[in-house]
DONU-165024 format. One record per atom (N, C-alpha, C, O): x, y, z. Coordinates in steps of 0.05 Angstrom, whole numbers, plus 5000, padded with zeros to 4 digits. Layout:
BEGIN
XYZ...
END
This chain:
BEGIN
833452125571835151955588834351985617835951895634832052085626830652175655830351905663830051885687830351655647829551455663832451195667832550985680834051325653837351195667838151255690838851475700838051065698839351105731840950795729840250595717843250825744844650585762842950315761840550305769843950155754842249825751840849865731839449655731840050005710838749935687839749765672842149725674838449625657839049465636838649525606836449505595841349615593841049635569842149485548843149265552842149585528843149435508845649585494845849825491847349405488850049595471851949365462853149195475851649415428851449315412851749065413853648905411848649045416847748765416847448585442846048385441848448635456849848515480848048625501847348855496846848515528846348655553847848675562849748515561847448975584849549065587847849205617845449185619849449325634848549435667849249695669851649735668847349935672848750105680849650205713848350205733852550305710854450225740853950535756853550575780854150705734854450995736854251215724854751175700853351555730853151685711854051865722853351985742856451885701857352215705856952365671854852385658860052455665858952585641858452475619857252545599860052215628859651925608858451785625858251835649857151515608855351315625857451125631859051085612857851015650859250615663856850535657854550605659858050345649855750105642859449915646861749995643857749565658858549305663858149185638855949155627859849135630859548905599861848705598864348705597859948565599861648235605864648245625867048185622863248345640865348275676867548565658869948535660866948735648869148975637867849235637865849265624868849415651867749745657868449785638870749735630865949945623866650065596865050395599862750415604866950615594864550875585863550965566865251115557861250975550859851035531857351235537856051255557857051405508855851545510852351455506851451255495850851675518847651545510846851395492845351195494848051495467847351475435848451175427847751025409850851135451851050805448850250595454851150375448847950695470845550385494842850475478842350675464841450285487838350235485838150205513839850095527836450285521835050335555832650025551831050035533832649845563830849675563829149575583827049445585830649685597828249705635830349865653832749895651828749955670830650215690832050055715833650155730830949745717832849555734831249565769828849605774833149505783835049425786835849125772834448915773838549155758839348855758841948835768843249035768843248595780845648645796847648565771849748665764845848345758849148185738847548015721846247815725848048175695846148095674847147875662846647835638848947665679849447355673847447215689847346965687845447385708842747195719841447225702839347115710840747335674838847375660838947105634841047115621837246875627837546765599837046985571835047095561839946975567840547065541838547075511837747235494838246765517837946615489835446715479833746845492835446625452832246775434830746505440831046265435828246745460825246555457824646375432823646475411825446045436824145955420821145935411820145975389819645825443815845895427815746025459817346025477813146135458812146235471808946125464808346065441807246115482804146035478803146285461802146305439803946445480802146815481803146925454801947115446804746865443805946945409803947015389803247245386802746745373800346805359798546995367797947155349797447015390794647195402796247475404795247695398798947425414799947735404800547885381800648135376801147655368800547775333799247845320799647965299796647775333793747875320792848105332791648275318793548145365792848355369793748625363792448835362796348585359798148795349798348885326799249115320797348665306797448765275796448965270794349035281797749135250796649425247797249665276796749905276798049565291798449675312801949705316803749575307802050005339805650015346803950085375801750155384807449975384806349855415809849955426811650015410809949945456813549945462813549755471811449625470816149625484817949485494816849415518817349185524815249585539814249515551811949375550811749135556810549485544807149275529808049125516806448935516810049075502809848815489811448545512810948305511812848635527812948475550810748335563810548105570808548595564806948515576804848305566804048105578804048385541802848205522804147905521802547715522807747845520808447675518809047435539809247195536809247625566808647515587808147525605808747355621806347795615804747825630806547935647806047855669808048075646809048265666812148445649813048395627812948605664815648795648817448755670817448875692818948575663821648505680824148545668824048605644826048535677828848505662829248385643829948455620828448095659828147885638825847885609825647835585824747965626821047915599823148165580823748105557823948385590824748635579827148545559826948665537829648365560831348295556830448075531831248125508828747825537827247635514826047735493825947625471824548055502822148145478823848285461823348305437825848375473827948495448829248435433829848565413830348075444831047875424829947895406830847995385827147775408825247805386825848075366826948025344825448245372825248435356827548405344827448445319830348345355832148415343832748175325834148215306831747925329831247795309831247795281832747685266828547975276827248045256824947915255822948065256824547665254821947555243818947675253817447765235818247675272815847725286815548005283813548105274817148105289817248455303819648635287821348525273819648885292821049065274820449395295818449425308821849525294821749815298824149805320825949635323823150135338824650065366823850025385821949885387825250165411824150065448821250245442819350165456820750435426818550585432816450525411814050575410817850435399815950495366816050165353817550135334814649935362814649655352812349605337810149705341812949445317810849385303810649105294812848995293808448965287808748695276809048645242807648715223811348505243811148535210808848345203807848185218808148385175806348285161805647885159806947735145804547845168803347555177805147355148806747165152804347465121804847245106808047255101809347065093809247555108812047415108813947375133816347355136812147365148813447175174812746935165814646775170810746815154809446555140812646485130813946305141813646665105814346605084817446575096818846395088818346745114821346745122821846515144823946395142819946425165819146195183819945885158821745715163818545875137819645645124822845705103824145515094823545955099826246005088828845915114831145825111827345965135828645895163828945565171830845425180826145515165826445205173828845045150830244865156828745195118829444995103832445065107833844915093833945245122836745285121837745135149839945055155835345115163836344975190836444645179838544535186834844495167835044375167837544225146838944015146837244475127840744345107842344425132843644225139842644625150845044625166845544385184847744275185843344305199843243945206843543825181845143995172843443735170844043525151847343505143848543285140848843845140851243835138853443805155855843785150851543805188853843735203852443535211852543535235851143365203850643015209852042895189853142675190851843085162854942885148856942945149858342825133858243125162860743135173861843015191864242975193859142895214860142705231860042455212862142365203858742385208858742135184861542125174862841935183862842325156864842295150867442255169869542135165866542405190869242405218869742125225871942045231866641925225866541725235867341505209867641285220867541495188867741385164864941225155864941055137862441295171860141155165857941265153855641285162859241395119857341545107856041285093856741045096853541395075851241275072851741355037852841555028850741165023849941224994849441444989851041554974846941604999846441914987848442084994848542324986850641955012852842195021854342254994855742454992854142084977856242044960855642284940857642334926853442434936853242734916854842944940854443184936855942904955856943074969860143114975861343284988860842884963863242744964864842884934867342904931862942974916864043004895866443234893868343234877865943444916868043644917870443494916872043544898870943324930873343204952873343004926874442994948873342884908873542784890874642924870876542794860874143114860874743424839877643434848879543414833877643464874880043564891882143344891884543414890881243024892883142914891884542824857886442704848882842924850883442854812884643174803884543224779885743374820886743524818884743744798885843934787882443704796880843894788879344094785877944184767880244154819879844474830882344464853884244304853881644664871884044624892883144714916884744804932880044694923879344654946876344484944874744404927876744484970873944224981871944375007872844365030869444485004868244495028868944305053869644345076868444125037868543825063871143845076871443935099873743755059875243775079877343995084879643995090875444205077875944485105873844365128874644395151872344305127870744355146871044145169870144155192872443915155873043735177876043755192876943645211877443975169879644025188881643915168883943905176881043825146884243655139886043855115884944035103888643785109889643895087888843905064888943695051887844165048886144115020888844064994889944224979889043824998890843714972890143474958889243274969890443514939889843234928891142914936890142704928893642954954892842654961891842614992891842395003890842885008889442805033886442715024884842575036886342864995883242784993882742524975880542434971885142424963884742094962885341914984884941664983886242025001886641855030884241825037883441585040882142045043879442125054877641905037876241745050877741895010875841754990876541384998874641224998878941305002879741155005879241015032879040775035879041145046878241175087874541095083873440925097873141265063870241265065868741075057866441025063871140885034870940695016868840834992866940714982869341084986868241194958869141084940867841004921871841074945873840964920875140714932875740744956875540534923877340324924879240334925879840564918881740154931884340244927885340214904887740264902883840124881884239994855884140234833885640254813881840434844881740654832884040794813886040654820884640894802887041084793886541324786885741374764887141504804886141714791887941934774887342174769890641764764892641924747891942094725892842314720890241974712888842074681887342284682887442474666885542254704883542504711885942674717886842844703886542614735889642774750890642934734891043174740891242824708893043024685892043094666893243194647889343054667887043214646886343054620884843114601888042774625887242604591884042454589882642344606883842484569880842514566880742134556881842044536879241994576878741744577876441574562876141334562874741784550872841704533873341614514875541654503871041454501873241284479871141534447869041674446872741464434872641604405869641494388869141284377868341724390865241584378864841724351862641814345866841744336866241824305866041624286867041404288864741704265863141574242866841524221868541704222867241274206868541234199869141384168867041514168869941444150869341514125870041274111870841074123869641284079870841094062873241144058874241374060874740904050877540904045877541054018875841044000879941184018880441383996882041293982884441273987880941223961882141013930884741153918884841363905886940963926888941073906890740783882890040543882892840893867893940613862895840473880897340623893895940173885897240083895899239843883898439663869902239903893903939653892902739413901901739393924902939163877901738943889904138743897905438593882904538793924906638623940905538413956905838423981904238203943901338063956904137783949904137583963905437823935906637493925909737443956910837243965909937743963912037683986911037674021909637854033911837484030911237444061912137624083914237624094909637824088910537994103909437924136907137844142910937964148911537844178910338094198911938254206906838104206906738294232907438004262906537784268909638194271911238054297909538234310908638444302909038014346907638214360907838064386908837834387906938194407906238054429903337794429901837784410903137654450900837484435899637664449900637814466897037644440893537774454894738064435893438264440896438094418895938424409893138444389892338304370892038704405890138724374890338944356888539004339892439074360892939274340896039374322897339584319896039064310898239094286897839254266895839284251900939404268899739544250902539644230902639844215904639414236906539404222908039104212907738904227909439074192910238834183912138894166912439084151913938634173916738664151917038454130916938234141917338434110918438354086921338384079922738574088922238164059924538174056924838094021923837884013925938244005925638153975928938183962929538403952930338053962932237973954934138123973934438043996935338303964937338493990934938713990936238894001932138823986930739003997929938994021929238784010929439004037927439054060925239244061925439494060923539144061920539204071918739284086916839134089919039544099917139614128914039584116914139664093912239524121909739524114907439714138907939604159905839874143904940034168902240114153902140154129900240134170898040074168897040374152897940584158895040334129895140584112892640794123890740874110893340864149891340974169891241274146889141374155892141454126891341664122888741564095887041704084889441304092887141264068884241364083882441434068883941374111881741414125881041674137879041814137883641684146884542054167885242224151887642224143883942364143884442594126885142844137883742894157887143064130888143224145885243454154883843564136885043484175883143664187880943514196879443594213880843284184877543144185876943074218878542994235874843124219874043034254875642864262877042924282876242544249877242384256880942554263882842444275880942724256884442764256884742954277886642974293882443124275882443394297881943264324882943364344879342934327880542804349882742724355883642754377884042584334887242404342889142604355890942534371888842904348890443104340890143134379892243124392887643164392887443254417887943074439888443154462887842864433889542634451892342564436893942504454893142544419896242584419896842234411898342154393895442064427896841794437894641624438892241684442895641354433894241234457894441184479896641254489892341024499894041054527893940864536891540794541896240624547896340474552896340384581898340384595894040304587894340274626893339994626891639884612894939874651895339594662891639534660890939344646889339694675887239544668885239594636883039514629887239754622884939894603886539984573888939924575886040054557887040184538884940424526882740364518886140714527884040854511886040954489888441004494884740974465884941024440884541194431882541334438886941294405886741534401884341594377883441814371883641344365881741294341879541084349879840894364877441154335875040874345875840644330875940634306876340464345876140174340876540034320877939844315874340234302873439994279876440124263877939944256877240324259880040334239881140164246881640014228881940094267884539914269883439644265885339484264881339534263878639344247879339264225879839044215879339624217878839554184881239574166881339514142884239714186887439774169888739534181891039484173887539374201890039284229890939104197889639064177894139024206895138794186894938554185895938464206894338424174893438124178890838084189889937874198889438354187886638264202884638144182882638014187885538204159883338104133884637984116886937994123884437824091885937644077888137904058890337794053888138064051889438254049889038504059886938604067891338614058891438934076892739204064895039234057890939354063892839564053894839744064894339794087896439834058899039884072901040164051900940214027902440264071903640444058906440284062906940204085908540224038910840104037913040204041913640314020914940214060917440284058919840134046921240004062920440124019922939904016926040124011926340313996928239974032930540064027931939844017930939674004934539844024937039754019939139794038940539974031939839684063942239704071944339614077944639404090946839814066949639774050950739584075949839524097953739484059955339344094955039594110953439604129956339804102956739974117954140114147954340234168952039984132949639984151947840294143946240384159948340384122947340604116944840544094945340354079943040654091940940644069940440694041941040914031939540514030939840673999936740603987934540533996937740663962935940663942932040563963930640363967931840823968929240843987927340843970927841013953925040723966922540743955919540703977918940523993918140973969916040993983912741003975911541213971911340733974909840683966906140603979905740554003904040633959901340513973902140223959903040193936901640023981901639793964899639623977898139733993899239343972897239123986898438863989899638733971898138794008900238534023898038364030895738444030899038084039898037894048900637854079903037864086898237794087900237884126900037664145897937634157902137524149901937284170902737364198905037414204900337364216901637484244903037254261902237014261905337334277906037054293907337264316907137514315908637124337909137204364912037304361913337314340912737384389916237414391916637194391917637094371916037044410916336744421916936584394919236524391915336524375916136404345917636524330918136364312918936774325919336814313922636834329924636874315922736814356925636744368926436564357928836554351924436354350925236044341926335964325927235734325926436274292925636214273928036414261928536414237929236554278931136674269933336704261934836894259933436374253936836314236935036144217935935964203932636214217931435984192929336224175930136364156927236204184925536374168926936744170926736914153927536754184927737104187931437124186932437304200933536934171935936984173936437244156937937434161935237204139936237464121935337774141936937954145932637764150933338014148934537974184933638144199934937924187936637944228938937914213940437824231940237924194943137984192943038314179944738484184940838354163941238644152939638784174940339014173938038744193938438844225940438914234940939154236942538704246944638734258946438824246948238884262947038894214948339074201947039374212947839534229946039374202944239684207944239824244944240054253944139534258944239664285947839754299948439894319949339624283952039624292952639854283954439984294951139954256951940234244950540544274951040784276949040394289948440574303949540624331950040824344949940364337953040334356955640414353957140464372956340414325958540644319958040884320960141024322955041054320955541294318954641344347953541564349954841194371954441184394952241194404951841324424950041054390947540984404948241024431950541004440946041064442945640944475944340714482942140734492945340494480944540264477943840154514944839944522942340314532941740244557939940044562937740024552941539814587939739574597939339734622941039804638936839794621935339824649933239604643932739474623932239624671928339394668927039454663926739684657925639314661922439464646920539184644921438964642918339224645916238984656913439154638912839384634912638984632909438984628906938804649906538574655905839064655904138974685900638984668900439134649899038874674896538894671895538674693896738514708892238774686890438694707889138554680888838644657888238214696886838034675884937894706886137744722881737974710880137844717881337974751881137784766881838134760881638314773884938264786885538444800887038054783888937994789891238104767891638104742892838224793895338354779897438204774898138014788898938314746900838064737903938284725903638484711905938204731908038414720910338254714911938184732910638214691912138104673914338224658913638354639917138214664919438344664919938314625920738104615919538534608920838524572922738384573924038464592923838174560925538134554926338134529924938044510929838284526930238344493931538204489933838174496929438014469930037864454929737814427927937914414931737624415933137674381931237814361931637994344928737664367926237824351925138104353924138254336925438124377924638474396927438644381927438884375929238504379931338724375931038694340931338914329930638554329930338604299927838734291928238924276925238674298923338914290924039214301923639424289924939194321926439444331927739634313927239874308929539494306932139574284930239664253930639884243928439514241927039584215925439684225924839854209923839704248922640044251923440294249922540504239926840204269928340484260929340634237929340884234930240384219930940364194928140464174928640564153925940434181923540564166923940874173924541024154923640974196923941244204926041374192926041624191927641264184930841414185929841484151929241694142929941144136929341274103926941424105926841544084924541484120922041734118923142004122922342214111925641954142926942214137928342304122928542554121929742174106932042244081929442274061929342474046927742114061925842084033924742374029924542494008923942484063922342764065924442924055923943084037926742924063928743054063929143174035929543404028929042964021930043003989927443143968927343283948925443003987923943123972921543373981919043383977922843483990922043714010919143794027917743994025918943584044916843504044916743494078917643314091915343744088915143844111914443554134913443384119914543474154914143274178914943204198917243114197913943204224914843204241917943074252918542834255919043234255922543004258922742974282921643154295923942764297924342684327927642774327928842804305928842814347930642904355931642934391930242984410933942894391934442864418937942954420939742854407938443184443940143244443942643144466942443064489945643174444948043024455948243134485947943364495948742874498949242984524951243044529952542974509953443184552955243254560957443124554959143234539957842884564959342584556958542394549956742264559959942334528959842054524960541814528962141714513959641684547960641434562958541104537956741094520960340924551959940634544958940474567960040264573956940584581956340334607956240174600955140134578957439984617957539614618955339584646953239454646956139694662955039604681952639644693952139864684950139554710948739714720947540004727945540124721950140054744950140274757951840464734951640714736953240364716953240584688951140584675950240814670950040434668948040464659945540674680944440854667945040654694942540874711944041124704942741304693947341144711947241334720947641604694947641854695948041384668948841524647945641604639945941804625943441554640940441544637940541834645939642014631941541874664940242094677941642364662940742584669943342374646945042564627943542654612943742894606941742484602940342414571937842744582936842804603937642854553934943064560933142894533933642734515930843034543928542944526928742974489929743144474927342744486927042734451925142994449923843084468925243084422923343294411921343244392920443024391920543404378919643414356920143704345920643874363920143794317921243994306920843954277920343724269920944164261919544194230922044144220922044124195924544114231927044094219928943894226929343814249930143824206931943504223934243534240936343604231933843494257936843434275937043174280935542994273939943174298940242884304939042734320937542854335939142464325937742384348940042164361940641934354941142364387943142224394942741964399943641774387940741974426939541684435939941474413941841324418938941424394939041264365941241294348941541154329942341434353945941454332945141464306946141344287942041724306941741714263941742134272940942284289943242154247943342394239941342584234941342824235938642324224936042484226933442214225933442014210931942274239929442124240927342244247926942474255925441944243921942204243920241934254921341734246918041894270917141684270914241674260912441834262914141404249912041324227911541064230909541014217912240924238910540664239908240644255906940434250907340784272904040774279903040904282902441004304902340974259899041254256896341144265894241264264896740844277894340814291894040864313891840884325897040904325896840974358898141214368898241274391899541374345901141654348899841804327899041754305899742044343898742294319900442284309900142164288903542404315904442574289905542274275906942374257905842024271906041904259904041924237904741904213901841964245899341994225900742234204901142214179901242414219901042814211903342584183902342524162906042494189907542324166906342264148906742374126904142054153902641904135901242074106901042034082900342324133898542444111899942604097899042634074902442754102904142894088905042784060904842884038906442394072906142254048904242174027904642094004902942184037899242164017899942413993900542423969899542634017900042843996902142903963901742943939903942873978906342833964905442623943904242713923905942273945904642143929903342143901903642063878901042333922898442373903897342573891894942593884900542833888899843083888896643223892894643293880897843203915896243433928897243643944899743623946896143833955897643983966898943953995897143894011901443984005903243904027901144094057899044204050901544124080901744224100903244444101905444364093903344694106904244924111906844824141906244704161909244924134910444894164909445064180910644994200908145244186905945374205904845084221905344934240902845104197901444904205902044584218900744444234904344534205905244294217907244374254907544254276907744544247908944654286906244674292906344604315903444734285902044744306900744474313899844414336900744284289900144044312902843824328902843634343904543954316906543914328906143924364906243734379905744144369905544264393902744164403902744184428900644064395898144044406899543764413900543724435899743614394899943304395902343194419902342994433903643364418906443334442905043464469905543294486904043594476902243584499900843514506900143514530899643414487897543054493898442904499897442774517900942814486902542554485904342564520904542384536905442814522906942894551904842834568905542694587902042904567899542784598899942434592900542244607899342464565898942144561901542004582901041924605903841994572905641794582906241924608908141834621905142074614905942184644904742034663905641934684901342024647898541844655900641594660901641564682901341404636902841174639903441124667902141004684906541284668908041194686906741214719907041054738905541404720904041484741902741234752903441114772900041164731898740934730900540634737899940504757902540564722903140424729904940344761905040134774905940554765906840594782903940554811904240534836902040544799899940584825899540234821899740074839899140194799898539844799901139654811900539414814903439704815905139684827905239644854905939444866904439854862903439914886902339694902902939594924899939634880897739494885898739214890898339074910900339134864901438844873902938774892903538544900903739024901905038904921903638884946904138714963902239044948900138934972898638724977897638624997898838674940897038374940899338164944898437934943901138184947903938014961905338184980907638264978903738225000905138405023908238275039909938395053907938095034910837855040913337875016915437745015912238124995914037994967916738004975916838134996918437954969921637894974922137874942920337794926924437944935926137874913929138084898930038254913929838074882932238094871932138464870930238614867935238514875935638744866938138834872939338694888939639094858942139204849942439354850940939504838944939484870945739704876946539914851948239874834945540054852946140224835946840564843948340634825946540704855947840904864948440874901947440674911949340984912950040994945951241304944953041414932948941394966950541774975950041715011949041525024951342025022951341855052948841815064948841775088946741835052944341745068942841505059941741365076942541455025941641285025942641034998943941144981942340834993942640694974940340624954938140554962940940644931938840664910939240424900941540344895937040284895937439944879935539954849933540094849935939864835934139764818932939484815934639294813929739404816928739114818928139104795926439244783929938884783928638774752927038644755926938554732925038514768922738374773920138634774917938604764920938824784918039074779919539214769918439414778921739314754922239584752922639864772923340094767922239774791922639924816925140124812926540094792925940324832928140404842928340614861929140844864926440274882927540514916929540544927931540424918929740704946932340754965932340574989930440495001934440544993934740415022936440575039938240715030935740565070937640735092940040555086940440305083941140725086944540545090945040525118945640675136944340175113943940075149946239895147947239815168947839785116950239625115952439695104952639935108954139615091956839655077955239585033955739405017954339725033953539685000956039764986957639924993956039614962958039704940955539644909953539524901957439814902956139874872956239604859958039434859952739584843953539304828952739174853952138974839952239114872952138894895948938744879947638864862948538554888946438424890944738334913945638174929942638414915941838454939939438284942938038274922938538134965934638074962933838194983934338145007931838444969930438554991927338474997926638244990925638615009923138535020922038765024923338965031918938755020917439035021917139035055916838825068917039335069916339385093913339505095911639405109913039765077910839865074910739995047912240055028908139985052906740115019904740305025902940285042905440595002903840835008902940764976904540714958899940774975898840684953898440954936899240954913896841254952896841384947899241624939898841814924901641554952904641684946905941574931908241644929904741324914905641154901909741104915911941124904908941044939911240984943911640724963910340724984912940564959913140294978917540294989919640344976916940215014919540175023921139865031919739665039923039855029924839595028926239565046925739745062927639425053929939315067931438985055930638785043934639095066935738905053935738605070936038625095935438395061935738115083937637985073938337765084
END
């Protein structure tokens, strides 16, 4: 330490630094702050004088001329801190003294210490010089697309980079490099705002399905042959698949044979065999899924091709025929494979036709449905619309229940109810639906009874055992009319196959476990639904940013009023900016629309 004196320039940790003073500890100046440290804590780098090692440039020598020729001369050679100043620039200054140590401390070029320097080896300065160039230049590249993105003027290739923030907005991780790095909230809807801002995604996009994990691919399995059994030939009676028009997957029809009634439903287990690929797929999507621009399926195509009803000059079919009493109760149930001849026609015709062709059974309907209104169905008018996209334009069209909607209604239910007594009696394990009594029992007439009694109601189930199903006013039901678009309708089908055709039944083990698979498919599925639709909603209304129309008070608390629009199904709130009463009728008008919050706001005019 003979050559520390006052004004030296050293180093401590990392940093230049001045020495001020020496007593038994050293002063040294570091960054405008008297600090005392011992020897063992500086590097000595020139004996000075320097006044204020903020006149010195800091920064690491980018080139130097004299570099190369000093690399050669030095190789194989150790040299100090001084000579290599000198080599590098022709004299030992503060500064030259202060730059050459950069270097060293660098790493690349040089290695050792103030006394003992050496040149590292030529080919891996070669080799770390281009590991250097290739990180500098991804580090430019990633903050030229971050300005890109700041500015919303990314470029095509930006778009493999985008994919975090995509993941993130489909809820399929829960962070994003990108937007940490630009500063924004890592949630899934800042980062559909972001996709939407960059125009990655359109506003048309939906990203509900990804969102809730339902798998949108369509079903690419090999069909089997239909599995030969005997069939009832009920080919001489006119069985009726009712449907919406444009449906393409009927897959139920009613008949009527003197006082019998006839459910007819598509004989999807002649195909789906319990375990078979085809079933272990249906089994993992649960559903089908019905969205305004798309439909994915829980089976490939061609089944509902080759079972749909009325799709071929005859159809095979699994038969439900009952009997029901005045009293509206069921009898003499028979459950059959049979083969029909199937005339499809609309609601619309068949409204037409319902004091003429369809009188008989719309009176043993409305027998059967009044038996479920006595046992206090919940017979709720809320709205409800069917929305789809045809040729890129959104269209939302309010259900209306009508005489025909409510009679296939009624003999669907009436199929379910005798599958359940039939299982019942004959012990024959299957999924039962069920839904429990709520607290009170009320009779809404009105609107706002009606919402508000909705909200009492808890969810239907499924279960290996029958209970009631309040919602429907039956003591026990199961549902089975479409095993082309419901698993456990199928899991029915095949149970009944079994049974039938002795073979052996399903284990109740086994039937709770696809019980449980299939109901967690089916819960993303219609979650997907409402979600989805709710975003195409959205959409239309932006595509009528002027829309105006009808709506009904239905709850008021002191902040806001809740309406229901039977024209979308809606039910926003409004500030209570007037005197509302329950029941009022109101015409409001959209103000704004959050596409991504799936939420749009109103006011009353």
């Amino acid at each position: 330490m003979t050559e520390l004196k006052s004004g030296a320039l050293v180093c401590y940790k990392a940093k230049a630094a001045v020495v001020i003073d020496l007593n038994d500890k050293i002063e040294i100046l570091f960054f405008k702050t008297t600090k005392r440290v011992r020897d063992k804590d500086i590097t000595l780098l020139h004996p000075g004088p320097v006044g204020d090692v903020n006149t010195l440039d800091m920064s690491l020598p980018e080139s130097l001329d004299s570099l190369d020729e000093t690399l050669e001369l030095l190789e194989g050679e150790t040299t100090s801190l001084k000579d290599l100043a000198d080599y590098l620039y022709g004299e030992y200054t503060p500064q030259t003294a202060w730059s050459s140590w950069m270097l060293i401390a660098d790493g690349l070029y040089f290695e050792g210490t103030v006394d003992a320097i050496v040149v590292r080896p030529l080919a891996l300065i070669a080799a770390e010089k281009e590991q250097r160039a290739t990180k500098k230049a991804q580090k430019d590249a990633w903050s030229s697309l971050l300005e890109r993105i700041k500015n919303a003027q990314i470029e095509t290739e930006d778009y493999t980079h985008l994919v975090d923030v995509e993941q993130l907005a489909c809820g399929e991780r829960e962070n994003s490099r990108i937007m940490k790095a630009i500063g924004l909230r890592e949630s899934k809807e800042d980062a559909h705002k972001l996709l939407l801002r960059l125009g990655y995604w359109q506003e048309e996009y939906n990203p509900w399905p990804r969102r809730l994990g339902v798998d949108m691919s369509k079903p690419e399995l090999e069909i089997p042959a239909a599995i030969e059994c005997e069939r009832l030939d009920l080919q001489h009676l006119t069985a009726w698949a009712i449907d919406d028009v444009g449906n393409q997957d009927p897959d139920d029809a009613i008949s009527i044979d003197g006082d019998y009634l006839w459910v007819h439903i598509a004989d999807a287990s002649s195909l789906i065999a319990p375990d078979s690929e085809l079933d272990i797929e249906a089994r993992s999507r649960g559903t089908n899924l019905y969205l305004p621009d798309q439909v994915r399926h829980m089976l490939p195509r061609g089944i509902t091709e080759q079972l749909g009803l009325g799709l071929h000059e005859t159809s095979p079919a699994l038969s439900i025929g009952f009997k029901v009493a005045d009293n509206g109760q069921l009898e003499n149930i028979k459950v059959c494979f049979s083969q029909i001849k199937v005339t499809r026609t609309t609601y619309g015709d068949a409204d037409n036709a319902l004091e003429t062709t369809f009188a008989e059974i719309n009176t043993i309907a409305n027998r059967y449905r009044q038996r479920r209104m006595d046992n206090d169905a919940a017979m709720l008018d809320l709205p409800d619309v069917n929305i789809f996209v045809k040729d890129g334009e959104i269209f939302v069209e309010p259900y209306q229940q009508t005489g025909s909607r409510q009679l296939v209604g009624e003999c669907m239910l009436a199929a379910g109810e005798a599958i359940s007594l039939f299982a019942q009696d004959n012990n024959i394990p299957i999924p039962f639906a069920s839904q429990p009594e709520p607290e009170e029992i009320q009779y809404p007439e009105k609107p706002s009874e009606h919402y508000a009694y909705r909200r009492h109601f808890k969810p239907s189930r499924h279960a290996s055992v029958p209970e009631s199903h309040f919602g429907l006013g039956l003591s026990s039901y199961t549902r089975v009319t479409s095993p082309l678009r419901r698993y456990l309708d199928l899991v029915v089908h095949q149970q009944l196959r079994a049974f039938l055709t002795d073979q052996p039944l399903l284990e109740s083990s086994d039937l709770i476990e696809r019980i449980g698979l299939a109901d967690e498919a089916s819960y993303a599925a219609r979650k997907a639904e409402r979600f989805s639709n709710q975003h195409w909603k959205m959409l239309y209304l932006k595509q009528h940013n002027d829309w105006q129309g009808d709506a009904i008070v239905v709850n008021i608390d002191d902040r806001n009023t809740t309406v229901i629009m039977p024209g979308l199904a809606l039910e926003p709130r409004l500030r209570n900016q007037a005197a509302f009463e329950l029941n009022q009728e109101l015409t409001i008008k959209v103000t704004s629309i959050d596409i991504v919050g799936l939420r749009a706001n109103f006011k009353a005019i």
